[in-house]
C-alpha positions as CSV (number, residue, x, y, z in Angstrom):
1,X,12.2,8.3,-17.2
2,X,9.8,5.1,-16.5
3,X,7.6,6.2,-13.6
4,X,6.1,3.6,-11.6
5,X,2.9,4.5,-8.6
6,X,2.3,2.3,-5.9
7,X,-0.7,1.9,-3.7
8,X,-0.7,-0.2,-0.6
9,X,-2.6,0.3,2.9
10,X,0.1,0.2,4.8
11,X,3.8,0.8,6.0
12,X,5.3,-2.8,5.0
13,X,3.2,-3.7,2.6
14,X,5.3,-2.6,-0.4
15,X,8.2,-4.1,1.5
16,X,6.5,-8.0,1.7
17,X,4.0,-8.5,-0.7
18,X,5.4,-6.5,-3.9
19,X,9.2,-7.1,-3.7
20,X,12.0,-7.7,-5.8
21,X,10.0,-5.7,-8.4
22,X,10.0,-2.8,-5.9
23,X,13.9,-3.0,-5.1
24,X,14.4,-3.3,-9.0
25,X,12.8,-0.1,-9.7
26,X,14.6,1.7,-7.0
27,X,18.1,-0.3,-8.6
28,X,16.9,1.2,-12.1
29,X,16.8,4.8,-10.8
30,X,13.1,5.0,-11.5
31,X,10.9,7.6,-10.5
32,X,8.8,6.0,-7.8
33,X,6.2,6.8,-6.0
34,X,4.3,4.5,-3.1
35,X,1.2,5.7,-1.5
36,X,-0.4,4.4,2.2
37,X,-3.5,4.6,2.1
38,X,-3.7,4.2,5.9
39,X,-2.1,5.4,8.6
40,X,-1.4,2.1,9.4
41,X,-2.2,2.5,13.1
42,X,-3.6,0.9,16.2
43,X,-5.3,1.9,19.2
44,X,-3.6,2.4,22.2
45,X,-4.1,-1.0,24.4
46,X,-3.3,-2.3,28.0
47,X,0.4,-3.3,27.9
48,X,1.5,-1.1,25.4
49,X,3.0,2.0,25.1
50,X,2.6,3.5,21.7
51,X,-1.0,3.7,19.3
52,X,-2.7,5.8,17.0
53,X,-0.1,8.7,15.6
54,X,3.2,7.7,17.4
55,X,2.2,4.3,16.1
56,X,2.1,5.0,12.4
57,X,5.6,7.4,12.9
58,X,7.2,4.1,13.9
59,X,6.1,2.8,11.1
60,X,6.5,5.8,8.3
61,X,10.5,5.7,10.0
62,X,11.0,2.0,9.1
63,X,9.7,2.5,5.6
64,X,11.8,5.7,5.3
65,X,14.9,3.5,6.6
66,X,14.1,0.8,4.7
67,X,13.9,3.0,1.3
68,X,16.9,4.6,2.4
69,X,19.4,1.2,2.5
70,X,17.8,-0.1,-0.6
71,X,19.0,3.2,-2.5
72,X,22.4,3.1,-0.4
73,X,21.7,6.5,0.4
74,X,21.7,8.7,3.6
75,X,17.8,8.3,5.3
76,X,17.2,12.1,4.6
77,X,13.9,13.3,3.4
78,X,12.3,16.5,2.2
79,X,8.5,17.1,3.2
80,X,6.0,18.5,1.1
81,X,2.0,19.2,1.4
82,X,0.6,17.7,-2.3
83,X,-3.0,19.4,-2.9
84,X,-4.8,17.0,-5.4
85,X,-8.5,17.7,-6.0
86,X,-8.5,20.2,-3.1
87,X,-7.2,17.9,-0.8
88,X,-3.8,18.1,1.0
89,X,-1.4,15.2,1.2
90,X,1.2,14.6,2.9
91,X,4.6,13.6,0.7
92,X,8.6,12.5,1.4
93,X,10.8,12.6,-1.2
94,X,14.2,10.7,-0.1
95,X,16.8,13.1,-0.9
96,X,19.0,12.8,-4.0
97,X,16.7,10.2,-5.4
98,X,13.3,10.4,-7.5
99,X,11.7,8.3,-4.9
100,X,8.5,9.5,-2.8
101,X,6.0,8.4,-0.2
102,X,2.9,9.3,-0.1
103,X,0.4,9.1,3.3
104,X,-2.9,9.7,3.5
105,X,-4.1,8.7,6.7
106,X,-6.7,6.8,7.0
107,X,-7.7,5.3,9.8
108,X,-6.7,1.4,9.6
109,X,-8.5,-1.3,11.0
110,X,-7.2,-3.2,13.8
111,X,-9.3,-6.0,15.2
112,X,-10.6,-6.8,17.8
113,X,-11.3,-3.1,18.4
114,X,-12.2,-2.3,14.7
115,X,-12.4,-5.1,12.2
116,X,-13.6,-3.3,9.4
117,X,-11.7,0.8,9.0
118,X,-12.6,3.3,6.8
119,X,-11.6,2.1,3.8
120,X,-13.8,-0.8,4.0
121,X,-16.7,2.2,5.2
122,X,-15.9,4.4,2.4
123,X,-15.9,1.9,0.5
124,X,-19.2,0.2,1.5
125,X,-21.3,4.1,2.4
126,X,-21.0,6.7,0.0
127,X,-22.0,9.3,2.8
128,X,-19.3,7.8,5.0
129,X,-16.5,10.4,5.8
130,X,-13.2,9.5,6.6
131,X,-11.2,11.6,8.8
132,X,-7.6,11.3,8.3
133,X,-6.1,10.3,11.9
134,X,-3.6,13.4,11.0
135,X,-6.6,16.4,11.4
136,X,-6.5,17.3,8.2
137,X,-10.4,17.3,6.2
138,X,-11.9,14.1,5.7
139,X,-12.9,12.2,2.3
140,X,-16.7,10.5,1.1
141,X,-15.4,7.9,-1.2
142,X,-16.2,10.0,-4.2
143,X,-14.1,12.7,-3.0
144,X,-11.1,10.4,-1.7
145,X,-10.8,8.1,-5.1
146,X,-11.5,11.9,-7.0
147,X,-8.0,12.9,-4.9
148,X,-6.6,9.5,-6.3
149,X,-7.4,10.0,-9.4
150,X,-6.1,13.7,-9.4
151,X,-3.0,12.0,-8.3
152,X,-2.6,9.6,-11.1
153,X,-3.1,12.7,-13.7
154,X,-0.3,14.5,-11.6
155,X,2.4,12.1,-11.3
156,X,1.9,10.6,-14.8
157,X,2.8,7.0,-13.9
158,X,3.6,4.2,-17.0
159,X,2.5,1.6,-14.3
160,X,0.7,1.3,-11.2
161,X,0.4,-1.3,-8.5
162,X,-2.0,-2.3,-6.1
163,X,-2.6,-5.1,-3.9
164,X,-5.4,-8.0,-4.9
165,X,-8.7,-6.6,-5.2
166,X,-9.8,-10.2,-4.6
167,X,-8.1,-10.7,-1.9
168,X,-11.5,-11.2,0.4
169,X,-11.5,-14.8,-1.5
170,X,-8.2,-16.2,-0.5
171,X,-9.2,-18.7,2.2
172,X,-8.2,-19.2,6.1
173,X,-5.8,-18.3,7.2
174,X,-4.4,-16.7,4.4
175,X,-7.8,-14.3,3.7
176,X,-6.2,-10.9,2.9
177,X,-6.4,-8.1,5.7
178,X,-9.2,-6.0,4.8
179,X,-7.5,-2.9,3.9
180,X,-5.5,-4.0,1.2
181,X,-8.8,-5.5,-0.2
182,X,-10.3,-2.2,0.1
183,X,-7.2,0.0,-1.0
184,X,-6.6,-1.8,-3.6
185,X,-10.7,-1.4,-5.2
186,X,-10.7,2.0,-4.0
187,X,-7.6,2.7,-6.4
188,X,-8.3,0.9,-8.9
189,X,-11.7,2.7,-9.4
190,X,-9.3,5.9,-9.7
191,X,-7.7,4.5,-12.6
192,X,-10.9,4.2,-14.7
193,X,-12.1,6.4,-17.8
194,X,-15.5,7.8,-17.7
195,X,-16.2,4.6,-19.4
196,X,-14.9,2.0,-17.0
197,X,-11.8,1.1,-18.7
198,X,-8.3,1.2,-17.3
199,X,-6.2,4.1,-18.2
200,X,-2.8,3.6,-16.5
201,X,-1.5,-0.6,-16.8
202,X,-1.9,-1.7,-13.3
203,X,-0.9,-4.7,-11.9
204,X,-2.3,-6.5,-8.6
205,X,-0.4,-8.5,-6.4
206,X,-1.1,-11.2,-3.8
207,X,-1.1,-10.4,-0.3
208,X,-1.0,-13.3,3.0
209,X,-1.8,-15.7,0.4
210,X,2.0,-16.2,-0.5
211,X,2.7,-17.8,3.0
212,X,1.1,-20.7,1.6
213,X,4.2,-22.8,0.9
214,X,2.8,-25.4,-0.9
215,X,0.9,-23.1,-3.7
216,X,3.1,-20.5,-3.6
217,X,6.5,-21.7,-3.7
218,X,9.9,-19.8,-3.0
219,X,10.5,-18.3,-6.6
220,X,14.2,-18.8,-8.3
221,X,14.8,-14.9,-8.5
222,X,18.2,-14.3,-6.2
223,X,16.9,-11.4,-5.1
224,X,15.8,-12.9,-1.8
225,X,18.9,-10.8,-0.4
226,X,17.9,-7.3,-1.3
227,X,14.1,-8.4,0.0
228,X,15.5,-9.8,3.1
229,X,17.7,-6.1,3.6
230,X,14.5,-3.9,3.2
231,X,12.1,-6.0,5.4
232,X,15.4,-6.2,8.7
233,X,16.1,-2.6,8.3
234,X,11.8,-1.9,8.6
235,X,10.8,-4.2,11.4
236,X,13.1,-2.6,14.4
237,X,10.8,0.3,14.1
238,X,7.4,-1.6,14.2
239,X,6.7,-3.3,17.6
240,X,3.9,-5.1,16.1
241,X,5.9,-7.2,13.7
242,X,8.6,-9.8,13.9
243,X,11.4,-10.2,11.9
244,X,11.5,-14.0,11.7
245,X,7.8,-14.4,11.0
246,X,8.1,-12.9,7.7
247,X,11.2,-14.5,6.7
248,X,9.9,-17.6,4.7
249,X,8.4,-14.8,2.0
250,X,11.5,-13.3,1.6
251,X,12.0,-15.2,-1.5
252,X,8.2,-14.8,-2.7
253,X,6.1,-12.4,-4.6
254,X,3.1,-13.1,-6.7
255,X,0.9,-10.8,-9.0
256,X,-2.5,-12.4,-9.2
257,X,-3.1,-14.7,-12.1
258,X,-5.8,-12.6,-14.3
259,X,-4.7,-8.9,-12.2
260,X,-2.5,-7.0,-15.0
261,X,-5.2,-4.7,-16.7
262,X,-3.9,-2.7,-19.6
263,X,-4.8,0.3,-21.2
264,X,-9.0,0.4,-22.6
265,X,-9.6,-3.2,-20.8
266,X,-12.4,-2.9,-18.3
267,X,-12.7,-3.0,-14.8
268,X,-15.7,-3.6,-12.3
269,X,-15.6,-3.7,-8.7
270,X,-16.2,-7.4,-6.7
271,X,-19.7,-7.8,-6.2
272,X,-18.9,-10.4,-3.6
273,X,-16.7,-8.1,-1.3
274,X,-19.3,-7.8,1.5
275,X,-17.5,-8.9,5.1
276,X,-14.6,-6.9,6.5
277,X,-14.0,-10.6,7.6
């Protein structure tokens, strides 16, 4: 059976940025796995009355429910604590089906309060520890793209995806949110040989960039549909998004020209990565 690992910051990312090839795997009966790397969160603010924790359950429910309609099965799901690298993770696997979530929560950043999060720190500090918003022991960047990496060997993937690790050069304002940037570096370095070369094929894909009509058209694919299904059974649960503002990329999604990296090609980090904004 193909097995294909995603890794995205957070809860609707899979959803906007790397659909129909997400609904196609799920279609195919695939074994497949998508990781948040975030918690996805926000801070409690004047006005509102949900942040940090009961935030990011809002969110883990609409990608549960979301999962759950595209593989027309009930939104039932089994938990169970992963340990890669002596770290525990928390998974979902949906019932009946081969298809798991994965969260690792990290705390996200969420400007104005904090532009930057600790992907960005990890990132950026290799002393910097990152203390999963869930209590459980926090990661130095070594020891959070070792867990990655022990995840990879685990689940045996034939591909993996990640958003755009270039992402900080798409211009206003379409400049990609400064998680997926840093998610998507921080897994790619776990899918690198002692040598620097890529051991799983991963492919990148474009994040905010796509609501730019004029460059990044409305592709032909007639799976607009099964996009559009995923993304209006998510948003109810997330107060922080709305439906109709993500509606023109229903019929979009983009891998980054120069982002597929097979087997023994290398891979170095951006240079040129250093702004959360």
């Amino acid at each position: 059976m193909t097995t294909t690992l995603g890794f995205v910051a957070h809860q609707d990312d899979c959803i906007l940025f790397m659909n129909p090839d997400l609904w196609g795997d799920i279609l195919a009966g695939r074994s497949l796995w998508t990781v948040y790397l975030t918690a996805g969160e926000v801070p409690y603010r004047t006005g509102r009355t949900y942040g940090g924790m009961d935030y990011a359950d809002m969110r883990i429910q609409g990608a549960r429910a979301a999962y759950a309609e595209a593989a027309g099965v009930p939104n039932s799901w089994s938990f169970e604590a992963k340990t890669w690298n002596g770290h525990q993770v928390a998974t979902n696997q949906l019932d009946g089906t081969d298809i798991h979530l994965v969260f690792c929560f990290i705390h996200a950043a969420a400007a104005p309060e904090d532009p930057t999060g600790d992907l960005y720190r990890m990132l950026h500090d290799p002393s910097f520890v990152a203390n999963p918003i869930d209590g459980r022991p926090g990661y130095t960047r070594s020891s959070f793209v070792g867990m990655l990496s022990a995840m990879i060997n685990d689940i045996g993937p034939d591909y993996i995806r990640t958003q755009s690790t270039r992402g900080h050069t798409d211009l206003a304002p379409n400049r990609d949110h400064v998680d997926h940037t840093s998610g998507a570096i921080l897994a790619a370095m776990a899918n690198l040989d002692a040598s620097g070369h890529t051991r799983v094929r991963r492919d990148e894909y474009l994040g905010y960039v796509i609501r730019d009509d004029s460059t990044y058209p409305e592709e032909p694919s007639g799976l607009a549909d099964f996009k559009t299904t995923m993304w209006t059974t998510y948003a109810p649960h997330d107060p922080e998004v709305s439906v109709n503002t993500w509606l023109p990329v229903m019929g979009k999604q983009y891998r980054r020209q120069g982002g597929s990296y097979l087997p023994g090609d290398p891979w170095t980090a951006p240079v040129d990565f250093t702004s959360p904004v």
